[in-house]
N, C-alpha and C positions, 0 to 999 in steps of 0.2 A: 422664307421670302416674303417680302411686306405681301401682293398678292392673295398669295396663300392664305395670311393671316387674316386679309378682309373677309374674304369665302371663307372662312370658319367662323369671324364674328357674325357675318352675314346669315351664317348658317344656324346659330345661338337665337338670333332676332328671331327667324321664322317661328320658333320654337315658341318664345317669351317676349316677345317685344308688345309692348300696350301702346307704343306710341308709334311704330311706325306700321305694324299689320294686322291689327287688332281690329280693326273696325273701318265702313267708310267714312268721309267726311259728312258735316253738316253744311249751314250756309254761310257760316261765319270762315271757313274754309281749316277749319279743324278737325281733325282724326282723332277721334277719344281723350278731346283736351291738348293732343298737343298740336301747335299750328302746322299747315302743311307749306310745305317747301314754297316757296315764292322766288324764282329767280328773275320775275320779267321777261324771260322769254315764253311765248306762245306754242306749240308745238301739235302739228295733226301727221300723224304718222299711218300708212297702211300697212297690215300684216297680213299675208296671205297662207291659210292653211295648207297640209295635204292630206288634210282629213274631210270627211263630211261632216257635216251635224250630225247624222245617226251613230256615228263614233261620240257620243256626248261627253263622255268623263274626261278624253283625248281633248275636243274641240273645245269643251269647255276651260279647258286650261289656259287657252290664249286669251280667253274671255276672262278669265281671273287676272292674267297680268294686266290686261289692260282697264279692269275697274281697280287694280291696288295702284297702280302709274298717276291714273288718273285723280286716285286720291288723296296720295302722300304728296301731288303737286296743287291741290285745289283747284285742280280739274283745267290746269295749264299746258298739259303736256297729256293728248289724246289720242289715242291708237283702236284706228277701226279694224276688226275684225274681220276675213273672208273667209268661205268656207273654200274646199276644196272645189277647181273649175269655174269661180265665180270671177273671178281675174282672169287666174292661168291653172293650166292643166295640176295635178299633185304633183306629178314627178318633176316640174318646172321650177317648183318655189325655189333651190339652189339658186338659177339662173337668173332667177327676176330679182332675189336681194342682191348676187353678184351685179350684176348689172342696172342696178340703181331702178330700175322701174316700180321696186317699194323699198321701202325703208328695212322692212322685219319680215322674217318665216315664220313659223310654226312643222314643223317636220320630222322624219326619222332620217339618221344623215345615210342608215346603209341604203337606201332607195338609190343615193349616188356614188356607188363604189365602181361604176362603172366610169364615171371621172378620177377617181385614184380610190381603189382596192382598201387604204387606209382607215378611209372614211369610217368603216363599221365600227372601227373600236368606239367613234364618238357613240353610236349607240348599245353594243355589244356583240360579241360573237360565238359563235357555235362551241359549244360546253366551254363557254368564258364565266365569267364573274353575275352575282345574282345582286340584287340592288343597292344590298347594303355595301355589299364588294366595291360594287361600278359606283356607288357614291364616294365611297372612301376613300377610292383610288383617284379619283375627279377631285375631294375638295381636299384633300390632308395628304394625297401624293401627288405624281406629274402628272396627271392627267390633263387635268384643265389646261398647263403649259404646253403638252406635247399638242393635243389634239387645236389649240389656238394656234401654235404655230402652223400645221398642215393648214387649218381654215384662211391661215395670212393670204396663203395661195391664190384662192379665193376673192380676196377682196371681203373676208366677212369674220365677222367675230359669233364665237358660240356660246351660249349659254346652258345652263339645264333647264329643260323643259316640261318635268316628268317623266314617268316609269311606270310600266303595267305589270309589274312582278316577273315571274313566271308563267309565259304564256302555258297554251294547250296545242296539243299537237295535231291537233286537225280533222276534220271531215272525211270521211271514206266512204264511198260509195260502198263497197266492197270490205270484208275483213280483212284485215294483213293479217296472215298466222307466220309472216317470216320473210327475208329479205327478198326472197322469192317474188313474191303478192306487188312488192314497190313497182318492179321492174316491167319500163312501159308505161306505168299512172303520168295520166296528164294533171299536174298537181300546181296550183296559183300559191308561190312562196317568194319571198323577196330577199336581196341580200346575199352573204354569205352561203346563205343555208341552202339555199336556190344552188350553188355550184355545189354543196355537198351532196345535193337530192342529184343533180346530174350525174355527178362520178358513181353512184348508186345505182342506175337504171332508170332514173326519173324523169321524165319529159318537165323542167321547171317552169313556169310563166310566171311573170311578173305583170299581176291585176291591180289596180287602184282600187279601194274601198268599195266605192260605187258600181263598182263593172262586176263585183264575185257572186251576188247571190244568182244574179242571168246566167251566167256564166256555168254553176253550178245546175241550175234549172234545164239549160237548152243540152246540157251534157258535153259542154265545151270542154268541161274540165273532169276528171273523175276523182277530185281529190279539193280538198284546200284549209291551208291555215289563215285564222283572221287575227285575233288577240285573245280572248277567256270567254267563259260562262257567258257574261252578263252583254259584252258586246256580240257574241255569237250570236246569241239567244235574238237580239234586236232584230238582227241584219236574215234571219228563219231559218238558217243553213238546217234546223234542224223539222224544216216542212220537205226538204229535200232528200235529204241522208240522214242517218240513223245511226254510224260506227264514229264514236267519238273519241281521240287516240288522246295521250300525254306520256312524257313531258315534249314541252317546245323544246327539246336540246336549243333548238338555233338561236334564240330567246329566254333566255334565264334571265335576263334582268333590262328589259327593254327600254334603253331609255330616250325620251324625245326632247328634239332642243331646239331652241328662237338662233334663229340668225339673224341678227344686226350689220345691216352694212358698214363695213370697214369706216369711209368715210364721214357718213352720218352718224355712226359712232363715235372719232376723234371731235365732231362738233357739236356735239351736247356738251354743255354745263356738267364738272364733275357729279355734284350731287346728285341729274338725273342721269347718269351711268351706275353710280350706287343703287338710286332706284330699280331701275330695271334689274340688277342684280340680285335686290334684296328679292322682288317680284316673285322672279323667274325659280328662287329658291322657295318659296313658299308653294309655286304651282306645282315645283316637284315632289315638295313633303305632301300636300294635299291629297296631291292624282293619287297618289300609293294608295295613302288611308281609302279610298273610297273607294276605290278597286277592291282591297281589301275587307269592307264592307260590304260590296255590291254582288262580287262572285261567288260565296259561298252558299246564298238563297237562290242563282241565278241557276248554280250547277244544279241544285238539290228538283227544282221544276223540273228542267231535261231530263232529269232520269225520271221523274213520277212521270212525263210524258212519253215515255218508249226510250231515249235514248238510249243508244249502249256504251258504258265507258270501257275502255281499254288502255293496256298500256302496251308499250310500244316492245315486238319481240327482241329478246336478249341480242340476237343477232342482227338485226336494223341496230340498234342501238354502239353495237360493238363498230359496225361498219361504219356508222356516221362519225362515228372518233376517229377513225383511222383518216377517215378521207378530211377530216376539216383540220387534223392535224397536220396531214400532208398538204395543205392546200396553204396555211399558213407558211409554213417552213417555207415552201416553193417563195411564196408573195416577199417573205424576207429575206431571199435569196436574192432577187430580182432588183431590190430598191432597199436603200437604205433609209432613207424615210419610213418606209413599211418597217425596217427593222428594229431603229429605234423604238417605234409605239410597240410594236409587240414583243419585244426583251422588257420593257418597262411593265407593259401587262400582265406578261408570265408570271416575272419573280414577285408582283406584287399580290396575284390570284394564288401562287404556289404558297406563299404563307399566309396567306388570309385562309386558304381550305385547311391547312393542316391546323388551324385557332379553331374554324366552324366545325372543324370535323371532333373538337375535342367536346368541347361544354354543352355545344349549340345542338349538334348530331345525336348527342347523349342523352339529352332531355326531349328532342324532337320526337325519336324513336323512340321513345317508353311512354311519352304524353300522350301524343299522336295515336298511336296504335290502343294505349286504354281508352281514350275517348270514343274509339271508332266501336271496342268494344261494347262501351258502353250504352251505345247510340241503338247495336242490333241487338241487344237483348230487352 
């Protein structure tokens, strides 16, 4: 589908392109020699996060779309950046691009699945697809089509917005030694995962960024997941508790995304729709790499500080599959909109695990495990 084929040239650009993401402009209105877009029209757009600044690698991605916008147009098409609350509440931004009071989000889309259930696949679901899956299936399968059309709903068009890997499973006040220990935790989790943690025994709340460390302090919560090491670490969850769990089942490959209003998107100039496109793919390849840079040293601290890591008992584990499997099936039973996105999800995560499980799984688990040997001796 021609679409398709843009988002994977698109996707080439972020990679290698010298001329369109390589560098900002000068004064001559140039990006590494080549000129930047001039259409004559002027353009000041708002985007409102729902993240804080202290989410910096998150926050910082909306702030990279709008310095590459601004300089593959020679600084003619300008998009101010809000953090989370600075406008509107986080869990708002949906409603304020629906509703024209800004131009653009920055956001996770499961925050609103409580508008249609659907939504998570835009950003992932409990023992779904891991980034490279959830990208592959977004620019070289339906994704981006299925998930555009639910956003039509909407009034808004979606783009990729970045990806924090695989999260971490969260703060404990308490150890879990078993499915036992869940039952009754008052636990801040969002999304899906949030209904699997219910069907479990789990009291779920959904906290905004900014409300979890009090929250965790005043003992409001006895539990919580945020995103990894390095964003953990910021926000002190670990001046509070001490039992640190993985994996994020509910998050394997987390990804966030711009919403452009429908309208104000069919009245840009094609070129600055390309733009924003090409942007939006660069913030996603970035956030990865830096994540992936930033958590490794971020984990290694927490543990020289007391933390304790764990991983999550076999049986928590076994339970959370059952329930988020049953929780889908019900969602696809219900709506056939839900159904479509997740028959497209399935069969495209069922052959992509059984590829990862072969090369990828093979060399992970022999690399993996000599390195860690290597590390303690």
């Amino acid at each position: 589908m021609e679409r398709r084929h843009f988002l994977k040239q698109a996707a080439l650009g972020t990679a290698g392109s010298t001329a369109l993401l390589g560098c900002g402009s000068d004064p001559s209105g140039e990006v590494n020699g080549a000129p930047a877009v001039q259409t004559g029209r002027r353009l000041r757009w708002r985007l409102v996060s729902s993240f804080p600044r202290s989410a910096e690698i998150i926050f910082r991605g909306a702030e990279v779309l709008a310095e590459r916008v601004s300089a593959l147009t020679g600084g003619q098409f300008e998009i101010i950046v809000s953090p989370a609350g600075e406008i509107v509440p986080p869990f708002q931004v949906l409603d304020a691009v629906q509703n024209r009071s800004v131009q653009m989000g920055h956001t996770a889309s499961y925050y609103f699945t409580g508008k249609n259930p659907a939504l998570a696949f835009d950003t992932g679901v409990p023992f779904g697809m891991t980034v490279r899956q959830q990208n592959a299936w977004m620019l070289d399968g339906d994704g981006t089509e299925l998930t555009r059309s639910l956003f039509a709903d909407f009034g808004v068009v979606n783009l990729l917005g970045g990806n924090t890997g695989t999260q971490m499973g969260g703060w404990f006040r308490r150890p879990v030694g078993s499915l036992a220990d869940m039952r009754g935790l008052k636990m801040r989790i969002p999304g899906l995962g949030a209904q699997v943690m219910d069907r479990m025994g789990v009291n779920a709340l959904s906290l905004p960024g900014g409300e979890i460390y009090q929250a965790l302090e005043r003992g409001a919560i006895d539990a919580t997941e945020w995103i990894g090491p390095y964003d953990d670490e910021k926000l002190g969850f670990q001046r509070v508790v001490q039992h640190y769990y993985y994996p994020g089942w509910w998050e394997p490959g987390a990804v966030l995304s711009f919403y452009v209003n429908q309208a104000e998107w069919d009245g840009l100039p094609e070129v600055y729709r390309q733009i924003l496109e090409v942007a939006a793919l660069e913030v996603n390849q970035r956030m990865m790499a830096e994540y992936d840079a930033k958590n490794p040293p971020a984990l290694q601290r927490l543990i020289n500080g007391g933390v304790q890591l764990h991983p999550f008992p076999d049986d928590v584990m076994q339970a959370a599959r059952v329930a988020a499997r049953a929780l889908s099936e019900e969602a696809a039973a219900a709506d056939a909109g839900y159904r479509a996105l997740y028959d497209s999800y399935r069969q495209f995560q069922q052959a992509s695990d059984r590829w990862f499980a072969t090369a990828e799984q093979a060399y992970s688990d022999f690399a993996f495990a000599h390195t860690a040997e290597a590390s303690a001796s």
